[in-house]
C-alpha positions in Angstrom: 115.9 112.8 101.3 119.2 111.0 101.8 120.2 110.1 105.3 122.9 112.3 107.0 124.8 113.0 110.3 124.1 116.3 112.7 125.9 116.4 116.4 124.3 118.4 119.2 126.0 121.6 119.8 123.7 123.2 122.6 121.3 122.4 125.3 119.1 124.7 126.9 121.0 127.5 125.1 124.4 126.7 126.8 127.1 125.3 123.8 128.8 121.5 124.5 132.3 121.9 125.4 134.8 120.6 122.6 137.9 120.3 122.4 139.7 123.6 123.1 137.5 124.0 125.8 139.7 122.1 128.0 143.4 123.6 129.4 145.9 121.0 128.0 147.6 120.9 130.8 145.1 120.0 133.6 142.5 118.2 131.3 139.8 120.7 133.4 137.5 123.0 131.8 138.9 126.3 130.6 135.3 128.2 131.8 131.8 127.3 133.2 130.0 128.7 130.8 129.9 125.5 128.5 128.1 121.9 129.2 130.0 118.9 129.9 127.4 115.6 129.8 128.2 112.7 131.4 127.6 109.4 129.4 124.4 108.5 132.0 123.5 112.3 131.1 123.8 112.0 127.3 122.0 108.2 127.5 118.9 109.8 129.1 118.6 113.0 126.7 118.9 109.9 123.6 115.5 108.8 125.2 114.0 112.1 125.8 114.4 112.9 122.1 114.1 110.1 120.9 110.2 110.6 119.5 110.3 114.5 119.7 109.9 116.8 116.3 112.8 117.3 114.8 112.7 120.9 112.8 115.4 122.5 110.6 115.4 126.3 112.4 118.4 127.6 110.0 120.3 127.1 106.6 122.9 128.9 106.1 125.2 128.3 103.0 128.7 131.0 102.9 130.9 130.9 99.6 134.2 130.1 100.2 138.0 130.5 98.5 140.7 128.3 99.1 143.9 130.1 97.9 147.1 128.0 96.4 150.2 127.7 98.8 153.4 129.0 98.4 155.7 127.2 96.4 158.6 125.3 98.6 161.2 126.6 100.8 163.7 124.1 102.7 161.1 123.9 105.8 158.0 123.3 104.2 159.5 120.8 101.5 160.8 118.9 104.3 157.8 118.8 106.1 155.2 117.6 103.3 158.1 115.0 101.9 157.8 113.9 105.4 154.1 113.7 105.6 153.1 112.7 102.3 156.4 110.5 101.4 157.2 109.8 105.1 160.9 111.0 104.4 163.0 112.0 107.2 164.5 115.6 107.1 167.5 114.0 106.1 166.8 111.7 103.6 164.9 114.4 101.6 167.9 117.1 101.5 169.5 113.9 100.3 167.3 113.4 97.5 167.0 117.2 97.0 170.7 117.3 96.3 170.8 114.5 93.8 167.8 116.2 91.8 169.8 119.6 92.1 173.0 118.1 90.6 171.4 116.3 88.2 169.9 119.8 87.1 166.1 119.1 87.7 165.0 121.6 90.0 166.9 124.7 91.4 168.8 124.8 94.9 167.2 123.2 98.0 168.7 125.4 100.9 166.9 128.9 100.2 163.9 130.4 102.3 162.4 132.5 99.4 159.3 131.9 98.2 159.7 134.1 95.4 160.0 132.3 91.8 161.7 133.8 88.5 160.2 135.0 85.9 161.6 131.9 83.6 159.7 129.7 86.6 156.5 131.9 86.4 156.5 130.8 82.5 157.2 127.6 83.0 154.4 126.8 85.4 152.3 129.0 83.1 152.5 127.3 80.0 151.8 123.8 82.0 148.5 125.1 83.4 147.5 126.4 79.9 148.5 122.9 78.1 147.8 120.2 81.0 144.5 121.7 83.0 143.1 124.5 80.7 142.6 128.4 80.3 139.8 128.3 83.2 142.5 127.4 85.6 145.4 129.8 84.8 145.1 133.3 86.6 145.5 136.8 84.1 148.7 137.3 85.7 151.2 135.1 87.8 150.8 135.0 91.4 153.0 136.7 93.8 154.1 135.4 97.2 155.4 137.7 100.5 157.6 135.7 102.9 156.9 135.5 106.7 159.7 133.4 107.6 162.1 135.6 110.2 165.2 136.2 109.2 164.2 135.0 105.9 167.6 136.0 103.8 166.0 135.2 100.1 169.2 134.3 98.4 168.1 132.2 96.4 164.7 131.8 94.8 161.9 129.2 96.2 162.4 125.0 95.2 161.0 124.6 91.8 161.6 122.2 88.7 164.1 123.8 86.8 164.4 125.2 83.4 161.6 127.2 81.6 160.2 123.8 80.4 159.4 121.7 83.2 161.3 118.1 82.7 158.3 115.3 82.8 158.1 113.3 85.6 158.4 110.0 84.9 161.3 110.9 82.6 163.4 111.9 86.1 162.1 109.0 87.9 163.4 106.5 85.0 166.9 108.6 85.4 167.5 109.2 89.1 165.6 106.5 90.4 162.2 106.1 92.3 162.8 108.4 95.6 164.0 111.4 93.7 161.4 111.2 91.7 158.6 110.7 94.2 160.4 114.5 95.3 160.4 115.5 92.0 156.6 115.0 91.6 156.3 116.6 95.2 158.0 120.2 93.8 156.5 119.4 90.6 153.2 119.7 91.7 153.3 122.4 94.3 155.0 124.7 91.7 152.6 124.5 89.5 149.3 124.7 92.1 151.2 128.0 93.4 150.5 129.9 90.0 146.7 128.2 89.5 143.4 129.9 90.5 142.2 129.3 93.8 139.7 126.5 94.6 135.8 128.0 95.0 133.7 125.8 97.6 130.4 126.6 98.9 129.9 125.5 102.9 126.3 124.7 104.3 125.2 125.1 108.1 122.0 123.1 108.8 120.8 123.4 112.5 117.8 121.3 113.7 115.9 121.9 116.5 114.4 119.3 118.8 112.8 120.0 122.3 115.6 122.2 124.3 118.2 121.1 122.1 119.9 122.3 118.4 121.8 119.9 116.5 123.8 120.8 113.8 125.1 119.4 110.0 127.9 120.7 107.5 128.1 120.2 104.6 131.2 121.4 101.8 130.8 121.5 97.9 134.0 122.1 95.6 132.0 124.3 92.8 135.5 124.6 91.3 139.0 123.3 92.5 141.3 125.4 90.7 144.8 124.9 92.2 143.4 121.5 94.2 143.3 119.4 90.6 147.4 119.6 91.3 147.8 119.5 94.3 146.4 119.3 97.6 149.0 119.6 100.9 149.0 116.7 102.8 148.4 114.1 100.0 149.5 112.3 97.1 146.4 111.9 95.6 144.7 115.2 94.4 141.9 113.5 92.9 141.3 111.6 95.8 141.7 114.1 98.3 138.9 116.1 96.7 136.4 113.6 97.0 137.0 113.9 100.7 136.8 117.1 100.7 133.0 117.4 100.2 130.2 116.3 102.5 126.9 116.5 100.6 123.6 117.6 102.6 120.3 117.3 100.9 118.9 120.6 100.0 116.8 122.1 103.0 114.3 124.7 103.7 113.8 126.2 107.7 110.6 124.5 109.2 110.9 121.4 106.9 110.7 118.7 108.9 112.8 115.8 109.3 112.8 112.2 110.7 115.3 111.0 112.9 116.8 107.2 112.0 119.2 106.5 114.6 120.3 108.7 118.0 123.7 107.4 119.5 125.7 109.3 122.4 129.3 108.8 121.4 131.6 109.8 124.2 134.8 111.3 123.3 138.2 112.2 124.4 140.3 114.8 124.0 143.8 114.1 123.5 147.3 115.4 124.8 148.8 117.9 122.6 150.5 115.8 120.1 155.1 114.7 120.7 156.6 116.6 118.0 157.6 115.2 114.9 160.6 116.1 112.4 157.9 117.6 110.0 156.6 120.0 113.2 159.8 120.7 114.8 161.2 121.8 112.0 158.1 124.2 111.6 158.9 125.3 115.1 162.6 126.0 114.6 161.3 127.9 111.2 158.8 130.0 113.6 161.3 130.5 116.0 163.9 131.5 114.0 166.2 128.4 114.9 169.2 127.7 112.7 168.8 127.9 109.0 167.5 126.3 106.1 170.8 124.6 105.3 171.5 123.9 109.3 167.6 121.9 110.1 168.0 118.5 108.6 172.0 118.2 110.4 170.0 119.3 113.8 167.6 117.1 113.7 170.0 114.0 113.0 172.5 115.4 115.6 170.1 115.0 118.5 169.4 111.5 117.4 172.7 110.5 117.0 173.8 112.0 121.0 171.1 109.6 121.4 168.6 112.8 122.9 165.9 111.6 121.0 164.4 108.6 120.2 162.3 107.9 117.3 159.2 106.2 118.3 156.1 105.7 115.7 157.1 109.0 113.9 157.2 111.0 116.7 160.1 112.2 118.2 160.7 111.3 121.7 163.5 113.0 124.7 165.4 110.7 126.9 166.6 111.2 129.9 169.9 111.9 129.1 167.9 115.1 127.0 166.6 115.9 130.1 169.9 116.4 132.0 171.8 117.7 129.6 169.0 120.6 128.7 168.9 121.1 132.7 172.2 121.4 133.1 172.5 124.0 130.2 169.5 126.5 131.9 171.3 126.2 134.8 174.4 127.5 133.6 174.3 128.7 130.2 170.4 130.6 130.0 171.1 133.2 127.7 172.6 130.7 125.2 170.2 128.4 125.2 167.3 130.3 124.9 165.1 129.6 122.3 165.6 133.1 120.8 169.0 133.4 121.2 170.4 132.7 117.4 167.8 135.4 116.2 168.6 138.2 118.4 172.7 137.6 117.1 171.4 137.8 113.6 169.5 140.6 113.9 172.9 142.3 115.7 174.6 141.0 113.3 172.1 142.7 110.9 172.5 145.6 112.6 176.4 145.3 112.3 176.7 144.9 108.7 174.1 147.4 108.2 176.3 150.0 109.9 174.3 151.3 112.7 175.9 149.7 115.3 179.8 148.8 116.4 181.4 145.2 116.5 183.2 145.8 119.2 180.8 147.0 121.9 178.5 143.9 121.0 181.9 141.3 120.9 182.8 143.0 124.3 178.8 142.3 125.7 179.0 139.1 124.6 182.1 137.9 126.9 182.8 140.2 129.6 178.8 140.4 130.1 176.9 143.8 131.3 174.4 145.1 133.5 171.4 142.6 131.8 173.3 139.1 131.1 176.4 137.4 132.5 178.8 136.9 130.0 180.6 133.3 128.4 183.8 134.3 130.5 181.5 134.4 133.9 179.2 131.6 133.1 182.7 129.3 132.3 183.9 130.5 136.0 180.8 129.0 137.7 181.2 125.7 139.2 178.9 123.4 137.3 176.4 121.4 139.6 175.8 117.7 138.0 173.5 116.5 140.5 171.2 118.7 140.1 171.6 118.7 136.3 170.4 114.8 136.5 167.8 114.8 138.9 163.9 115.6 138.0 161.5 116.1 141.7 158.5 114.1 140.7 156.9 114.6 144.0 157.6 116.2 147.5 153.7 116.3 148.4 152.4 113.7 151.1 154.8 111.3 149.8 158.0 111.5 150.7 160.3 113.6 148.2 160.5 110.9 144.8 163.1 111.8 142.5 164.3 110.9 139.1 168.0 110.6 138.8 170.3 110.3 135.4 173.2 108.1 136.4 176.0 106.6 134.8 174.3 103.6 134.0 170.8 104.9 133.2 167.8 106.6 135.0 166.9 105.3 138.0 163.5 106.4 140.5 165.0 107.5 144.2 163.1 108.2 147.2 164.8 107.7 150.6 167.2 104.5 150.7 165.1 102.9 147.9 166.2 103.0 144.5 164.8 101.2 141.1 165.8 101.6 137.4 163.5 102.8 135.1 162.6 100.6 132.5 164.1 101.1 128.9 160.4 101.4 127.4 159.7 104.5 129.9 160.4 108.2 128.7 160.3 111.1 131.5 156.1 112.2 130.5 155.2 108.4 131.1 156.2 108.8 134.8 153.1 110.0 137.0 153.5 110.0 140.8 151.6 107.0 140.7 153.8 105.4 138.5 156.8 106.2 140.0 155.7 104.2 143.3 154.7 101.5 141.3 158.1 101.1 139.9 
């Protein structure tokens, strides 16, 4: 037999804790009714089992289908050229537009995910004569949109033309970042009308003692749409390697011999800073702004200097932090995450003819019984201090507060006051390392 791995999942019947176990806010445990071992704890049970009979109790194997994506909208193209090509939001509406005028692939500002029928031929005939019959479906595949608000102007981003142009052919003419994107819609178009991929998953558990341990395993039997295209890399060929984890076969009872037992402790992690790729997935969920209006956000905050980019990830300063204070405070109802989709679907509602402009134009600046309106909220005197100052503690210390000045943050408790270092965003700052700045 060939060596492989298998992690404990339960002892004495109760199941580890993993991550999602744990509230992501506190770090504690969500409920008692999983284990937690300490390292000493998982260090003793590595000798205890160390000799013990190791028996496979169950094999389970389950047939699985892996179905194509759709192809691209504005949101998800920006999000896989940003993690596969590590383009910003940006810099691939930029290239988008240059393949579009160029007249290489159809417009980039369109959350439809339908395709024409002159596409659906298109990608057709390059299954048939690139991959083969086995991995072209008896009839084109159809997508349903789930994006809200989703307007469908236009159709989905695809190479244009009923015969695809070649890929190297637009790289030699618009140059190698267009088309690295070109490849990018390229491929996706064409995995979106291929059969889906067939794998086969294994569940071994092994029983030693008190204790189950348990192996996976994953077999591509066929890859269908992954031999274009798999989301996340540029390598499909690759990526499907990956993809599998061979066990050896297995029958329950067998038994097996153990070569090494290691406790491994692990962490779980934060929940991650968002990136452009995942805020613009968030805005799309949220129904934020528009296809055309995501990449212009996303380089407007960075500009006002509300976000800094660090590593990838997208970071708020503390002049974020006042500014979005000071616009709760005064302006909730337009700064609420769901404002821009309730107007369009007013607006909807408008055009549609089942309601009256006027009554809604009327709500919107005199206000009513439910929400203040602009005229009010422009009235209000607009409180600054407390716009710029964040309580960090008010416990058994006495009150610590973050301030924004003029001249930067600085930390504020009593007569004492510090700056706070360039390097420092507002989740680094603990109570702990407020006094010991």
């Amino acid at each position: 037999l060939e060596g492989f791995k298998a992690e404990l999942i339960t002892l004495d019947g109760k199941r580890l804790a993993v991550g999602k176990d744990f509230d992501s806010n506190t770090g504690k445990l969500i409920k008692d009714t999983v284990l937690l071992l300490s390292y000493s704890q998982a260090t003793a049970l590595v000798h205890e089992l160390q000799n013990g009979p190791w028996v496979v109790s169950r094999v389970e194997e389950k047939p699985r289908t892996s179905k194509p994506y759709a192809p691209f909208i504005t949101s998800t193209l920006q999000q896989e050229a940003a993690r596969k090509l590590r383009f910003s939001a940006r810099k691939t509406m930029r290239m988008a537009q240059h393949l579009y005028e160029a007249g290489f692939i159809t417009y980039m500002r369109t959350d439809s995910i339908q395709l024409s029928q002159e596409a659906l031929d298109g990608a057709r005939n390059v299954i048939k004569e690139k991959y083969g019959q086995k991995y072209l479906p008896d009839k084109p595949v159809m997508y349903k949109s789930k994006v809200k608000n989703a307007q469908e102007a236009h159709e989905a981003i695809r190479p244009a033309g009923v015969v695809f142009a070649d890929r190297d052919t637009v790289k030699a003419k618009v140059g190698s970042d267009q088309g690295k994107l070109y490849d990018l819609i390229w491929k996706r178009t064409v995995a979106s009308q291929m059969k889906p991929a067939k794998l086969k998953r294994t569940i071994v558990d092994i029983e030693n003692q008190n204790t189950v341990f348990r192996a996976r395993g994953r077999v591509i039997l066929f890859p269908g749409y992954m031999r274009a295209y798999v989301e996340g890399s540029d390598d499909p060929d690759g990526k499907l390697a990956d993809r599998e984890r061979f066990l050896p076969e297995l029958k329950e009872g067998q038994r097996l011999v153990c070569k090494n037992l290691t406790p491994e402790e692990h962490t779980t992690k934060p929940p991650a800073r968002f990136t452009e790729a995942s805020v613009i997935k968030e805005m799309e969920k949220q129904g934020i702004g528009r296809p055309s209006t995501w990449a212009s956000i996303i380089g407007r905050i960075q500009e006002k200097d509300y976000v800094k980019k660090q590593k990838g990830s997208l970071v708020p300063t503390f002049l974020a932090v006042a500014v979005t204070q000071l616009l709760e405070n005064h302006f909730s109802s337009l700064v609420d995450s769901q404002f821009t989709a309730r107007m369009e679907d007013e607006l909807d509602s408008i055009s549609l003819g089942n309601s009256k402009p006027l009554p809604f134009m009327n709500d919107f600046y005199f206000g009513n019984d439910n929400a203040p309106g602009l005229e009010q909220m422009l009235e209000d005197e607009i409180d600054i201090r407390k716009a710029c100052t964040v309580l960090i503690s008010n416990g058994s210390a006495e009150e610590i507060v973050i301030r924004v000045g003029n001249y930067g943050p600085y930390i504020e408790q009593g007569e004492e006051r510090r700056n706070i270092p360039a390097e420092f965003s507002l989740g680094d700052i603990s109570v702990e390392k407020a006094i010991e700045i």
